[in-house]
N, C-alpha and C positions, 0 to 999 in steps of 0.2 A: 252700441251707441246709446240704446235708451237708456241702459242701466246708469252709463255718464249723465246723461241728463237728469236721469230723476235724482243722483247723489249730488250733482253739482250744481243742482239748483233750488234746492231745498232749502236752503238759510239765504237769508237778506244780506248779512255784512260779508265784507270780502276777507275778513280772515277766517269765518268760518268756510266760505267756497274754497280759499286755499288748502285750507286743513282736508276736506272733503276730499277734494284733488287728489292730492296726494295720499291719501287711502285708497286713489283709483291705480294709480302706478303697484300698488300688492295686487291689486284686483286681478290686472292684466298679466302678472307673474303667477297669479292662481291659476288662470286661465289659461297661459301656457302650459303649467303645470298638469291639469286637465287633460290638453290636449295630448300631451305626452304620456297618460298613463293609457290614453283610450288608446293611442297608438301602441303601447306593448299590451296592451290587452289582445290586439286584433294579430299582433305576432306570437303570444302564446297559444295562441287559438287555432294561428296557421300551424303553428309545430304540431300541434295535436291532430290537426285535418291529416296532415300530412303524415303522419305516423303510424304504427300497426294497429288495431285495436285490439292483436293478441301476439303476441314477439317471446318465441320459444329462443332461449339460447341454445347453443351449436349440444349442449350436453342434453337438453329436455328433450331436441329435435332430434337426437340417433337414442333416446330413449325408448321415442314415442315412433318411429319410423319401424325400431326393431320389432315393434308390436304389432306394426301392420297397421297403420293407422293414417290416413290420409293429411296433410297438412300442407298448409300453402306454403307458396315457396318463400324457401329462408330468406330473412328480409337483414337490411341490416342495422348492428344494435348500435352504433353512433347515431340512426334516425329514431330509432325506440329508446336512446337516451335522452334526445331534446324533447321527444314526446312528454317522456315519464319527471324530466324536470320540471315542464312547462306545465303540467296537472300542478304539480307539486306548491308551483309557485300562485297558482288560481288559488288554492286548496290555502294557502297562507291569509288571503285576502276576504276570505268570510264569507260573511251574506253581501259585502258589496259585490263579491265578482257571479251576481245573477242571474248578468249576461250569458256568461261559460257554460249555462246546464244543459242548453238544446244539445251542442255539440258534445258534453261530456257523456249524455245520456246517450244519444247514438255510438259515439266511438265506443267509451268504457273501456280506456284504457286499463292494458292487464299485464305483466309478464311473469311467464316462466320458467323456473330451473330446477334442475333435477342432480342432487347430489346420491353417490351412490358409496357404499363402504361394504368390500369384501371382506369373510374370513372370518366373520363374527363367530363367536361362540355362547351358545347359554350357559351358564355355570349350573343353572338349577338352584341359584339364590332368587327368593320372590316369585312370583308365577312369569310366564312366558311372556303375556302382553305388557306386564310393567315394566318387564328388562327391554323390552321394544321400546316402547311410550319416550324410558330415560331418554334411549342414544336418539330418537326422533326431535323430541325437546333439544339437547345439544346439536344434534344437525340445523334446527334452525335458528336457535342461536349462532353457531357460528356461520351461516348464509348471511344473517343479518350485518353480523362484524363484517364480513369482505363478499360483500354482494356484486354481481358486475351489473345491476343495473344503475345504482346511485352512493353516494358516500351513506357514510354509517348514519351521522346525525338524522341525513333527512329519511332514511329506513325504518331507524325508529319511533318518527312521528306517527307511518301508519303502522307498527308493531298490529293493533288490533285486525286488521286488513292484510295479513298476510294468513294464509292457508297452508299447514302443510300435513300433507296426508301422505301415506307408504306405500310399499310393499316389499314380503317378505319372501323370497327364493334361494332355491339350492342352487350349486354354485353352476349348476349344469341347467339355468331356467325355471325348473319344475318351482310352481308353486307350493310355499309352506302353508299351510291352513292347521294345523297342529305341531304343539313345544318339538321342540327336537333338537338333538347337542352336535348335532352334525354341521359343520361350518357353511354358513348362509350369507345371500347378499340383499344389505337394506338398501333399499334405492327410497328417497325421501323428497317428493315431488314440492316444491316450493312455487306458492300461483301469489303474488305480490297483486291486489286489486288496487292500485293509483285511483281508477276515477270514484271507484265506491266513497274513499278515504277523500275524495274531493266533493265530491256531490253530499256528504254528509255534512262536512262543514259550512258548505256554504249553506245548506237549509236547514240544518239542525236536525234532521228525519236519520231515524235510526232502523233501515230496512237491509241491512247487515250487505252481502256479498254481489248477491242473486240479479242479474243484472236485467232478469225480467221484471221484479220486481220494482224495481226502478223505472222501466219504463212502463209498467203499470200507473204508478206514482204519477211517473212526467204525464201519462193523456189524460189524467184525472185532475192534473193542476189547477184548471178552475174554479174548484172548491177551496184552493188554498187563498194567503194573500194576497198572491203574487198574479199578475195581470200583463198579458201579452199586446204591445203594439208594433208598428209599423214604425219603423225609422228611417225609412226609407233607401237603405243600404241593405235591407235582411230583415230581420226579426229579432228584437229581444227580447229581455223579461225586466222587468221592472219593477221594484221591491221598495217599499218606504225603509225599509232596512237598514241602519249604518254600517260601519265596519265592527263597531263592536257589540253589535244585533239590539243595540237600542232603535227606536222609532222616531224616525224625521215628523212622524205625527204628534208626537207628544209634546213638542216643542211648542212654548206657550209664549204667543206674544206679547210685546210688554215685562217677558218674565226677564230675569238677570240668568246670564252664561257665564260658562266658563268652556269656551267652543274649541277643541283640539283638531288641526287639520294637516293634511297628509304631506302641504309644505313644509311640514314642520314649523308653522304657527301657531301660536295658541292666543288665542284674546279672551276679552273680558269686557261683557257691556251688558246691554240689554236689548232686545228683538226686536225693531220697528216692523220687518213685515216679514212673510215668507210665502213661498209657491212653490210647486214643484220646479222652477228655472232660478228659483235664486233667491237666498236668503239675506236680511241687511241687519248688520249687527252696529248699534252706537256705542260704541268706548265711552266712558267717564269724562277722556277729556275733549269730548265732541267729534271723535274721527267715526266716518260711518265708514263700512266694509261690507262691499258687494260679494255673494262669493254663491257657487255651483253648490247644493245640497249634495254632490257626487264626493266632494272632498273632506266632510267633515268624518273625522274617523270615530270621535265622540263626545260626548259634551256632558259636564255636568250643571244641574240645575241649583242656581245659588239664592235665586230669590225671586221669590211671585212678585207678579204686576202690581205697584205702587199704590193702585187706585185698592185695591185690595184693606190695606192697612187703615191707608185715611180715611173710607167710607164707614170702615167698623160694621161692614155686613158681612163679612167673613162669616162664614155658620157657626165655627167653633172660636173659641176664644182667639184674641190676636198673639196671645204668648206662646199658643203651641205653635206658631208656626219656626220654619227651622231656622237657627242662626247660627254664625261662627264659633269658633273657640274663644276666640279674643275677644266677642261679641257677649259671652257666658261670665269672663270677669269684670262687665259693666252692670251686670243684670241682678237683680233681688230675687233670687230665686228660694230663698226659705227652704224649706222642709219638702221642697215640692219634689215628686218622681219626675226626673231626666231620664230621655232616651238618648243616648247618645250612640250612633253610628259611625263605624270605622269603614275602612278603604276596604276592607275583605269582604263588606257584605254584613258582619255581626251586629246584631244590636246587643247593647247592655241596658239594663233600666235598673237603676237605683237612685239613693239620695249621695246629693253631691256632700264631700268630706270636708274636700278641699281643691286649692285651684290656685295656681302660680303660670308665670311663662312659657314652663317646658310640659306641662300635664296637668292631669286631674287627677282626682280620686275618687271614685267611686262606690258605695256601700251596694254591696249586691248579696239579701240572703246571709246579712251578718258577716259578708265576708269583704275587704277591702281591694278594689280591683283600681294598680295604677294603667292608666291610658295616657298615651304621649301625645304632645300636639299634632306630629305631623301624621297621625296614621288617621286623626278624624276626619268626619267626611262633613258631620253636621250634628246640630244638637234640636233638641227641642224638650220643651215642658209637657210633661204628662197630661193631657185635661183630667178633671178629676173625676169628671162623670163620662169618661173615657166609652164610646162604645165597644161591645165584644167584636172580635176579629173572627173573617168568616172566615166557616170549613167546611170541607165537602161534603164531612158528616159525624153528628158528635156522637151516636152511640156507638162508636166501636168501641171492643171489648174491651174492656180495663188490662186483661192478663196478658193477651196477644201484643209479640213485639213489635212496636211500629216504626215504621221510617215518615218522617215530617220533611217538605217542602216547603219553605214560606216563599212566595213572590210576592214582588213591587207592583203593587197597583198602580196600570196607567190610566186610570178613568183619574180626570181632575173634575176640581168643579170650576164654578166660570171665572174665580179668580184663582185657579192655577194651583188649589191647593188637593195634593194628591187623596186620593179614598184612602180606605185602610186596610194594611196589608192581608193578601190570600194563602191560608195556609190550605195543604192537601196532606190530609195523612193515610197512610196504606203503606204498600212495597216497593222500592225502587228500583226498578228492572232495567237501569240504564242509566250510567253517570257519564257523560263525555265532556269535552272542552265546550261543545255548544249547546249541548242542555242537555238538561236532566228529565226522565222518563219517571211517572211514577202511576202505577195502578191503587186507585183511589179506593176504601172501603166500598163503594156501593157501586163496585166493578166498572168503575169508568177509568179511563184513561189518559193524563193530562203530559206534554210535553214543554215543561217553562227552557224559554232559551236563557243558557247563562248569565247574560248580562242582567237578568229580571229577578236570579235567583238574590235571594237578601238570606240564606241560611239555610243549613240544611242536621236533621238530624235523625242520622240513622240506626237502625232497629232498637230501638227505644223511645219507650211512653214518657222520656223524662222532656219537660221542657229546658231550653235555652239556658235557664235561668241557671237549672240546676247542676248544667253542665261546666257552667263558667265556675260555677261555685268548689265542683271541683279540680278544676283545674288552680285553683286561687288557694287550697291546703298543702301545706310543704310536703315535699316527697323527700325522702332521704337515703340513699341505694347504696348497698354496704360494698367492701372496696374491691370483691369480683364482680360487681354490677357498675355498669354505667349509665348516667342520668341522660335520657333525650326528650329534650326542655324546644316545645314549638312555642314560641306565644302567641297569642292573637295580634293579626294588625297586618299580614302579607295575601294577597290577593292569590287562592290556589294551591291554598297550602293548609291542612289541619292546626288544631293547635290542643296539645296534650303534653302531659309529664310522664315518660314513664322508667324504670329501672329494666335496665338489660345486661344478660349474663357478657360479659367481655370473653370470653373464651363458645365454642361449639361445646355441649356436652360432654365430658364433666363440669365442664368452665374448669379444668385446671390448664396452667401456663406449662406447655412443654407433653402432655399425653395428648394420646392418638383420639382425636372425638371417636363417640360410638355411633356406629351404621348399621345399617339391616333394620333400623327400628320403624316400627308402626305408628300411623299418626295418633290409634288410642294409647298406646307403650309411651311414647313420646309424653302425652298428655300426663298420662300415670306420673310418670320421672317427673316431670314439673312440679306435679299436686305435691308428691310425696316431698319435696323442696317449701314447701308453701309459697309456690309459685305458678306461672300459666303460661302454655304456648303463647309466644307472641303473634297478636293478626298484623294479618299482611302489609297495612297501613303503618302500623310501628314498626315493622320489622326492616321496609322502605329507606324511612326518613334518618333510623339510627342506622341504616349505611351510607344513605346517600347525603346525610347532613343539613344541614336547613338551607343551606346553598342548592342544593336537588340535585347534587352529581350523577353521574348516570356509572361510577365508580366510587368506591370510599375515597379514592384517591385526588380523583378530579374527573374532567369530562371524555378524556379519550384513556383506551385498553393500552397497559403496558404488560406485555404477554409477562416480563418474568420479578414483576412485585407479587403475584400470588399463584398457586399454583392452580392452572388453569387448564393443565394437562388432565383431561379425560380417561387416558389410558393408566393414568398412574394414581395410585392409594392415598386418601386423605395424607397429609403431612400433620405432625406434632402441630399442636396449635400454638399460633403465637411463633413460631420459629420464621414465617416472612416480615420480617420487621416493618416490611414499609406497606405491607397487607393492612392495613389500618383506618379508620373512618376518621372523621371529626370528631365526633362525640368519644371516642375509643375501643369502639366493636373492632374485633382483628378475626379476618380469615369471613370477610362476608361475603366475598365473591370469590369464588375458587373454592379446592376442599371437599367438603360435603355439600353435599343436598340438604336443605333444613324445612322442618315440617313448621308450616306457621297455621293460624285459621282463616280462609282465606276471605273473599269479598262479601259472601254469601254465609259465612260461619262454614263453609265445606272445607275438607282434607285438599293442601295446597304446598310446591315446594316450592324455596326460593334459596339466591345463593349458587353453588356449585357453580362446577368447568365452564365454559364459554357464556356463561350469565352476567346480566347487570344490575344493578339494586333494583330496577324495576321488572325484573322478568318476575311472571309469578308464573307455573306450571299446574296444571292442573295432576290432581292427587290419585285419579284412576283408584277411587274406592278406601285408599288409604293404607292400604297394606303396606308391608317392609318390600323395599327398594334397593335395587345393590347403590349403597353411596348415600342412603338416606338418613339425617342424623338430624338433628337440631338444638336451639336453645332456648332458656327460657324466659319470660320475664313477669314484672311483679310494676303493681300501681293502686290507687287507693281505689 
């Protein structure tokens, strides 16, 4: 009832109180809304309570029994699957669902499965542990495809979060600890960690499996940002945090919004007031809207407080501050360097070319970059006496390869205009959906959450600038190569050119690729091509297509478009016709094993039997591999 009051009685005339009004009737559907989300929050939390905090299926349980091993009794997996949904669906909802930690961090939900494969034989192609490593790698791929604790999709959200470890015995028990061609049984222990894969997202902390370690984390939480009170039902946790790890703090009154909310409303005004119970946004055409800081899932910032402009005490000039596109072709901008900012996070800076309805053009570095209206986010004019941009620290070495972070400064000043951007440069020890992990030159350690991240580039001293420059020179890939063209302007997604063989090694249509080969061999066959392994990132997107299929083909496995049969010998390439990507790669899942370089520039396969454009394998040193073959590619 106050918040009625204070909205419905704010303006003197009565068609303003009507208009008001009736912005109260959304209000009140927010707040149903509200109430209904806290209500399944308090039911996925029951499934969790109520669930295992470790749920062996019936094959892990007479695994681990034959062993002699003590385990509580078999529980059952229709209750360890509402459990293991109901993480799943916390685990979707971010940093808002903050509430969820106490209880994820006690339960920590986990399950596991044990597949086992008799009768194996080592051929004596490749050493002993890498002929293991393969069939290990396909065991849990194919757990992942027909898992019984959840469908596939949601399996592969925590692909990182799942563990799978072996062992290798004769058919009679006796441990193998040395090669041997005597017929053996791999048993391949699959431990799926839901809550780790939950508790990561909602905090952005990257403390991998270890589920002490996590509640090390949790009794130590009061040094983070997050702040424990009384609600007088329990205990929660309380985070200024949105859903899309932006900050309810930075939100600047007076400023102009563009406020997305979980009704699936989005408005457009500017901030009269806020508090932690409740934020009042004014629309343009005078309707104000009460509404719970719990529901905004995120907001972008369209324009600082008014008073800003007219006073002309802004510190910097008034033309750097940001404005629209359509805002850009009323403006006299000369000669002058634009930033301009897309929806991915990229800046560009150059001089403008040109500028029509559908886009701009850009001069960047002598090179001409077109940007389309709708990917912009905002524009602004360069000042000219522009201050340097901070960084952790400028003497690092000129030769040593670097990885660059830039973040979004949220320090403003008191009219709302942001500082200037934080670059950290060092190594990247961590790239996830919610932030990015980077050890800093002067051995520190910074964790930016994604939504803060404005650009990133990795193991290279080249700036931004230089990057864009080349991706803006024609590539042109002769007719056994095909062109995979990302351009900038999608949020989570690279953007490069490069040339890829269409066929596995030889790249000819219709022979057998070649196998057995080493990740240096492999490299060799490229150079002497004047060509190069592809990394892991190219090698991705030219399967999975700018669409990010999780197959060349589309989003689900159709067992007999590529051959995906394990047991059986690469096929001629090119003979599955419907094996095929977008861009025109054929035979990227199924077939061979392909060497690419992986995240870290280490020996990496990707491709082969029960794989997806996104499995990468780790290379075990790099040696030849039964099934290991690859392709190559070429870029400026």
């Amino acid at each position: 009832m106050n918040n009625k009051k204070m909205v419905c009685t704010k303006r003197s005339h009565v068609k303003a109180v009507v208009t008001s009004c009736i912005g109260l009737a959304v209000v009140s559907v927010m707040s149903m809304t509200v109430l209904a989300e806290e209500k399944e929050m308090t039911k996925l939390l029951l499934d969790i309570s109520n669930g295992p905090g470790e749920y062996y299926t019936p094959d892990a349980y007479s695994y681990y029994s034959a062993k002699g091993m003590a385990l509580p009794p078999q529980q059952s997996l229709k209750e360890a699957q509402k459990s293991f949904k109901a993480t799943m669906k916390i685990a979707a909802m971010g940093s808002s669902a903050s509430e969820a930690l106490s209880v994820l961090v006690k339960k920590f939900p986990r399950g596991i499965h044990v597949t086992e494969t008799k009768n194996l034989r080592y051929t004596g192609e490749g050493t002993f542990d890498d002929w293991v490593q393969t069939y290990v790698a396909s065991e849990k791929n194919r757990f992942i495809l027909s898992s019984p604790f959840l469908d596939y999709n949601t399996m592969s959200q925590c692909e990182p979060f799942i563990v799978s470890t072996h062992e290798v015995t004769r058919l009679n028990g006796e441990s193998v600890t040395i090669p041997t061609k005597d017929p053996v049984r791999l048993s391949v222990i699959h431990t799926v960690y839901f809550g780790a894969y939950a508790i990561s997202r909602i905090t952005g902390q990257d403390l991998g499996t270890d589920s002490v370690q996590w509640r090390q984390w949790w009794d130590g939480r009061g040094n983070t940002a997050e702040s424990v009170v009384n609600t007088g039902a329990g205990t929660a946790v309380v985070n200024d945090r949105l859903r899309s790890g932006q900050s309810f703090d930075d939100i600047v009154v007076r400023g102009k919004y563009h406020m997305y909310l979980s009704t699936g409303d989005d408005l457009v005004g500017r901030v009269e007031s806020k508090s932690n119970e409740a934020l009042i946004l004014e629309t343009s055409d005078g309707k104000a809207y009460t509404f719970r800081p719990s529901i905004i899932i995120r907001y972008e910032y369209l324009e600082p407080p008014k008073a800003a402009v007219k006073t002309g005490n802004v510190p910097a000039a008034a033309d750097s501050l940001p404005f629209s596109f359509d805002e850009l072709r009323g403006k006299h901008v000369g000669n002058r360097q634009l930033e301009v900012r897309i929806n991915s996070g990229m800046v560009f800076r150059g001089v403008l070319k040109s500028v029509d309805e559908h886009e701009l053009k850009l001069t960047v570095g002598g090179s001409v970059i077109p940007i389309t209206k709708d990917v912009v986010v905002n524009i602004r004019m360069v000042p000219k006496s522009a201050a340097p941009v901070k960084k952790q620290k400028a003497d690092a070495p000129k030769a040593a390869a670097r990885d660059t972070v830039v973040e979004k400064n949220s320090a403003t000043d008191d009219w709302g205009v942001p500082g200037p951007d934080i670059v950290y440069v060092g190594k990247i020890i961590s790239d996830k959906a919610d932030a990015i992990v980077i050890e800093t030159n002067d051995a520190g350690r910074k964790s930016v959450p994604r939504a803060k991240v404005l650009r990133v580039v990795k193991n290279s001293a080249e700036g931004y600038e230089q990057v864009i420059k080349r991706y803006a020179e024609p590539l042109f890939c002769p007719e056994d190569m095909f062109l995979v063209d990302l351009p900038p302007g999608k949020p989570g997604r690279p953007f490069f050119k490069v040339c890829v063989d269409r066929y596995e090694y030889p790249n000819v249509k219709g022979a057998r690729p070649k196998v057995g080969v080493s990740y240096d061999d492999a490299r060799t066959l490229c150079s002497k091509r004047g060509k190069r392994l592809c990394t892991s990132e190219e090698w991705q997107w030219a399967c999975s297509g700018l669409e990010g299929y999780t197959y060349p083909y589309g989003w689900n496995p159709e067992k007999e478009k590529c051959n995906t049969d394990g047991s059986r010998p690469p096929e001629e390439s090119g003979s599955r016709l419907n094996c095929v990507g977008k861009f025109g790669g054929y035979d990227m899942v199924g077939n061979a094993f392909e060497w690419v370089a992986g995240p870290k520039k280490q020996p990496a396969l990707m491709g082969g039997p029960m794989s997806k454009c996104q499995t990468i394998t780790e290379g075990v040193g790099g040696g030849s591999k039964p099934n290991s073959g690859f392709r190559c590619c070429a870029s400026n």
